[in-house]
C-alpha positions as CSV (number, residue, x, y, z in Angstrom):
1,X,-58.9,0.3,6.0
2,X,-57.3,-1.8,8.5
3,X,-54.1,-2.4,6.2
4,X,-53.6,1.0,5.8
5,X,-53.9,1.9,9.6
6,X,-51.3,-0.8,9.9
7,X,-49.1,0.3,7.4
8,X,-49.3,3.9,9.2
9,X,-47.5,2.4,12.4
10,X,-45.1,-0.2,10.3
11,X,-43.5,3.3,8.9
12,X,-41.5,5.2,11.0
13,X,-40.3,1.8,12.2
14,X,-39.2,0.5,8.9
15,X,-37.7,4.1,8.5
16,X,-35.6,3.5,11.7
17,X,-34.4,-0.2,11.0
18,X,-33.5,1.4,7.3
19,X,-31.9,4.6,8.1
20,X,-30.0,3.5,11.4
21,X,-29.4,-0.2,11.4
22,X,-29.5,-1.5,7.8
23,X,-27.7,1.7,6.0
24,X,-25.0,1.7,8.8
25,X,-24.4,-1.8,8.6
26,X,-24.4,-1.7,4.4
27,X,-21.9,1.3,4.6
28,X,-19.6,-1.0,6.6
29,X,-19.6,-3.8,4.0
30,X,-19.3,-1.8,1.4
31,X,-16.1,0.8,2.6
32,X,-14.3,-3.1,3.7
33,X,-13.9,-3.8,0.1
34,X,-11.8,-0.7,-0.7
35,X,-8.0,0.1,0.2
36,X,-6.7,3.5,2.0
37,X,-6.4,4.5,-1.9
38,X,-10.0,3.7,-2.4
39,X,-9.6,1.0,-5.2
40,X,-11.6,-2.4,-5.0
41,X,-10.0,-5.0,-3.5
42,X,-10.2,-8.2,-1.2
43,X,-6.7,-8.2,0.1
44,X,-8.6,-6.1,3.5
45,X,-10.1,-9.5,4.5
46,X,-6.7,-11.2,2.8
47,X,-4.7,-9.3,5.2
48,X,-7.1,-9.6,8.4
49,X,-7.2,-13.4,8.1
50,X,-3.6,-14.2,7.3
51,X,-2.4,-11.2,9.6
52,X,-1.0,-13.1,13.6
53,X,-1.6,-9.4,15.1
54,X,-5.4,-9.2,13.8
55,X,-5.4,-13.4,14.8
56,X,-4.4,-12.3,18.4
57,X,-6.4,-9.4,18.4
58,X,-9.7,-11.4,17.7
59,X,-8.9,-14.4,20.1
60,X,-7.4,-11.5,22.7
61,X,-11.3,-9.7,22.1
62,X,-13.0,-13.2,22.8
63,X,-11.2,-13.8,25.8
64,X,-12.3,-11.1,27.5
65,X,-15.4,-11.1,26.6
66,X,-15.8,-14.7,28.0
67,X,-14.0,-13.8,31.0
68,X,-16.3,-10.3,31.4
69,X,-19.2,-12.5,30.7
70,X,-18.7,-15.3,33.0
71,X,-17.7,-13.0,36.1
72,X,-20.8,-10.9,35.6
73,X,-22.9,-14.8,35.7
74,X,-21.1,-15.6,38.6
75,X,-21.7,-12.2,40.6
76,X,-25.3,-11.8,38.9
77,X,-27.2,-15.1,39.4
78,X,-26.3,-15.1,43.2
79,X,-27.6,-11.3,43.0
80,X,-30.7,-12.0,41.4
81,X,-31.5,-15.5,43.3
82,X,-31.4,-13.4,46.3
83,X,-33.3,-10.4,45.2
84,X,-36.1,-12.8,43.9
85,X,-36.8,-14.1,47.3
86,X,-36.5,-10.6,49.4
87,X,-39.7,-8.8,50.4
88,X,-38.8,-5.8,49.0
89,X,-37.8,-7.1,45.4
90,X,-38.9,-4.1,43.4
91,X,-36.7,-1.4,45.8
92,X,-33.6,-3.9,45.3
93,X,-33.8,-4.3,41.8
94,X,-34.1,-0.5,41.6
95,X,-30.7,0.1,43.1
96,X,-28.9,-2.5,40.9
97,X,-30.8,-0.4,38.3
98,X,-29.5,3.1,39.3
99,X,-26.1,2.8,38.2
100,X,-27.0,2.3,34.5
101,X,-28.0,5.8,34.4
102,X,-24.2,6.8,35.5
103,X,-22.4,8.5,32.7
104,X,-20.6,5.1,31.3
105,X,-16.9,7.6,31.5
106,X,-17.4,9.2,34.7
107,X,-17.9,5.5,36.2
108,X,-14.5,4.5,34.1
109,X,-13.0,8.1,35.5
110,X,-14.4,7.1,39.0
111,X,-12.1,4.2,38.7
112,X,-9.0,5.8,37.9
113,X,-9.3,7.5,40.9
114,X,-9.7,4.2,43.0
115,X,-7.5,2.3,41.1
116,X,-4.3,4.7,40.6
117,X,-1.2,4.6,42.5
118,X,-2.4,6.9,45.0
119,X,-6.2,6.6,44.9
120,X,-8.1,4.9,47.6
121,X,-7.8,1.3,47.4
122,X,-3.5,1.8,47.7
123,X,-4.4,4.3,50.7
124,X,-6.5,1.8,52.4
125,X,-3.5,-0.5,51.5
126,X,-0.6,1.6,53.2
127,X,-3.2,2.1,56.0
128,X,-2.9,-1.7,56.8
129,X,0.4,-1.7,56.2
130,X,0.6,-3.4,52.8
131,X,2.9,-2.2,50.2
132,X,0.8,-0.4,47.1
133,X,-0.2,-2.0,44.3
134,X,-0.1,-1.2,40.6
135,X,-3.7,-1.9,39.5
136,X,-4.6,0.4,36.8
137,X,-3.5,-0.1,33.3
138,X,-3.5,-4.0,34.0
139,X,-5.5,-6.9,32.3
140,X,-7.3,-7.5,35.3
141,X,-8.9,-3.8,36.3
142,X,-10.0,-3.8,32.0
143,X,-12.2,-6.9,33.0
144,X,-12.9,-6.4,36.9
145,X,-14.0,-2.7,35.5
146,X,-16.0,-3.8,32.3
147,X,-17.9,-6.6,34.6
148,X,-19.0,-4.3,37.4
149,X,-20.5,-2.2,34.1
150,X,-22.0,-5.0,32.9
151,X,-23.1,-6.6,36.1
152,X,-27.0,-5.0,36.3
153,X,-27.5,-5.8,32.6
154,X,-26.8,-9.4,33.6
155,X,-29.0,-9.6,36.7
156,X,-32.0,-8.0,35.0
157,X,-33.0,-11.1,32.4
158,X,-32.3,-13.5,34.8
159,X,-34.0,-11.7,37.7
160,X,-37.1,-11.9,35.2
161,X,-36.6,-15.7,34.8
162,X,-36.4,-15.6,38.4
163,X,-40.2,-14.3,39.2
164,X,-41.8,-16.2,36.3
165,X,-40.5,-19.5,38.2
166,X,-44.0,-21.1,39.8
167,X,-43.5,-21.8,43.6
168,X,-44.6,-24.9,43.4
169,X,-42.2,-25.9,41.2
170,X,-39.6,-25.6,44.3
171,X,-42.6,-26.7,47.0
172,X,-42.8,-30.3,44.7
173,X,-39.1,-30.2,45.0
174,X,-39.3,-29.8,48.4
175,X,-41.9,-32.6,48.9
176,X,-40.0,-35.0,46.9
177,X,-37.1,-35.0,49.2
178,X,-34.7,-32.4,47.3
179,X,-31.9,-30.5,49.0
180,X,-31.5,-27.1,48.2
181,X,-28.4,-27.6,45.9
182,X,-30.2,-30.1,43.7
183,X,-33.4,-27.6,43.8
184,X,-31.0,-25.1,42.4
185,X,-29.3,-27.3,40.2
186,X,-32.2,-29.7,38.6
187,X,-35.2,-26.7,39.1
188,X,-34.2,-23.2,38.8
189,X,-31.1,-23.3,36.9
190,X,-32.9,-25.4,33.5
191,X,-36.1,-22.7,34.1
192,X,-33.8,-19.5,34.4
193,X,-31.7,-20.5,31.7
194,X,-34.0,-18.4,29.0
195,X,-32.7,-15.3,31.1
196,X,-28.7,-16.4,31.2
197,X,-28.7,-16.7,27.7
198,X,-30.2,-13.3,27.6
199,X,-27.5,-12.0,29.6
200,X,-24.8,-13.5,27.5
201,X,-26.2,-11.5,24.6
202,X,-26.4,-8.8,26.5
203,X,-22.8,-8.7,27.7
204,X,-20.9,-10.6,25.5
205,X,-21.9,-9.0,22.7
206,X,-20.8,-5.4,23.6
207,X,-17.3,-6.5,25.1
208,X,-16.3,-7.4,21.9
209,X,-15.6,-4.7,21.1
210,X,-15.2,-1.9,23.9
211,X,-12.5,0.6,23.3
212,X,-13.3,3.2,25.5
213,X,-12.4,1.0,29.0
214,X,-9.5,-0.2,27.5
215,X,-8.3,2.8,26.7
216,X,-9.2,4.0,30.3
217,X,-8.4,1.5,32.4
218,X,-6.5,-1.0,30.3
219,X,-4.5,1.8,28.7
220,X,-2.0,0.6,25.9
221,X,-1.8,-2.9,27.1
222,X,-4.7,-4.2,26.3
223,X,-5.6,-4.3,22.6
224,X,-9.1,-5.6,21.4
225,X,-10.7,-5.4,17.7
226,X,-12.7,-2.6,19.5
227,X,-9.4,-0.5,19.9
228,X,-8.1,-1.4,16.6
229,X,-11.5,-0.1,14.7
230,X,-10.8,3.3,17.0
231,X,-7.3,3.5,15.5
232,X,-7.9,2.6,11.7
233,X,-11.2,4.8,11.5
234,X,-9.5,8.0,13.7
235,X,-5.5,7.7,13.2
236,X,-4.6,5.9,10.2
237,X,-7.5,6.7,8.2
238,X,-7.8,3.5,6.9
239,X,-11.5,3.5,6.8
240,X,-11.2,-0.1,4.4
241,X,-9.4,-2.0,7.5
242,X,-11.7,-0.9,10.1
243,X,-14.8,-1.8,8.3
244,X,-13.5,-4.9,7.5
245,X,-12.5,-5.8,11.4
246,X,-16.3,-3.9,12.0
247,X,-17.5,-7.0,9.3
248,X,-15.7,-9.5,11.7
249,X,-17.2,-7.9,14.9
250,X,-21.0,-8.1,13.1
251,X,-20.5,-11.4,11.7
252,X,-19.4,-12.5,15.8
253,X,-22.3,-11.0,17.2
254,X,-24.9,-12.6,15.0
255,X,-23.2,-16.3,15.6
256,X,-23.3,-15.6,19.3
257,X,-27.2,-14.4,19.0
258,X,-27.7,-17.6,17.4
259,X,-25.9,-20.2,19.3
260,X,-27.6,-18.1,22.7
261,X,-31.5,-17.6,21.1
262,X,-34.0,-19.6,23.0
263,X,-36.8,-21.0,20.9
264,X,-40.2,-21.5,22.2
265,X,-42.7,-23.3,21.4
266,X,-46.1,-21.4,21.2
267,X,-49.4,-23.4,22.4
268,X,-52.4,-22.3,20.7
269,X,-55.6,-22.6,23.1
């Protein structure tokens, strides 16, 4: 009885992970081994790993990914050290919360408009006299853009790390003659770092392979493995090559999931 009352919830979740991760992810594998002719062949993954431009592509997609990454810890564990210790935690970690449920192109569309030659931030510029600056369609809105998106699905696993940190942890710190930088450094940083290796999942792993943003804001200059998927699947048809750079993209995401999982030891009582 109680194996079949199990096996009634273990359904419709086996039926998800089959239908919309596994079968995507087997479709992809499969369509990599066959040309733009469909005939079997290897020479996709021949081509992708003796091809500079698909070399460049990849280490272009990991750099800005690490560079996305890292601004978003450097902006988010300041954020979320701060919010920890407020009175009012809950309401602040409700508004970092509250741009997530923005429409992820009318925030890139927002930033056209404050980015362009004659959007706000040149206006504010000509205002104080400074001569306008060409910011969109540059390396450096892509990743300024694609952190501040990122930026509250950083703060949120550390912010959790945060509050499960025991205060007297920091009062022993405290009482054994500890500055506040060597608190930070020697306490919370090792007990938080569960939560930045949470975040790095969380944000490295998508900006791999965005497409959209740097089509937006990057326009034609910058070029990731997430644009050159777009153009194989949607212009040249060649469904074989994009799977095959989608193959890549998986096999990325799963090294960085396990070089960033956290194990834990579980205590029986």
């Amino acid at each position: 009885m109680r194996r079949s009352f199990k096996t009634m919830f273990y359904t419709p979740y086996m039926l998800w992970l089959v239908l919309f991760v596994i079968s995507p992810v087997a479709l992809i594998v499969y369509y990599s081994f066959f040309n733009i002719h469909h005939q079997f062949t290897f020479s996709n993954y021949q081509e992708f790993f003796s091809s500079g431009t698909y070399l460049t592509m990849t280490a272009n997609s990991v750099l800005y990914a690490f560079l996305i990454t890292l601004f978003s810890i450097l902006i988010s564990y300041p954020m979320a050290l701060v919010i920890s210790k407020l009175k009012h935690r809950d309401l602040w970690i409700l508004l970092v919360i509250l741009p997530t449920w923005i429409n992820l192109l009318l925030k890139a569309y927002a930033f056209i408009g404050l980015l362009s030659h004659d959007g706000l931030v040149n206006n504010i510029f000509q205002f104080f006299g400074l001569p306008v600056q060409h910011m969109l369609f540059t390396d450096a809105s892509f990743i300024l853009v694609a952190a501040y998106i990122q930026i509250p699905f950083m703060i949120l696993p550390i912010y959790n790390s945060m509050t499960d940190i025991s205060e007297s942890y920091i009062k022993a710190s405290r009482d054994l003659g500890a500055t506040n930088w060597q608190t930070l450094t020697k306490i919370i940083i090792p007990l938080t770092m569960p939560g930045i290796k949470s975040g790095i999942q969380i944000v490295f792993i998508p900006s791999l392979s965005l497409f959209m943003l740097s089509r937006l804001i990057g326009g034609n200059k910058v070029i990731t493995l997430g644009t050159a998927v777009e153009e194989h699947f949607l212009t040249t048809m060649n469904w074989g090559m994009g799977s095959t750079i989608g193959v890549v993209l998986i096999i990325s995401m799963v090294i960085v999931m396990l070089l960033t999982t956290t194990k834990r030891n579980r205590r029986r009582s």
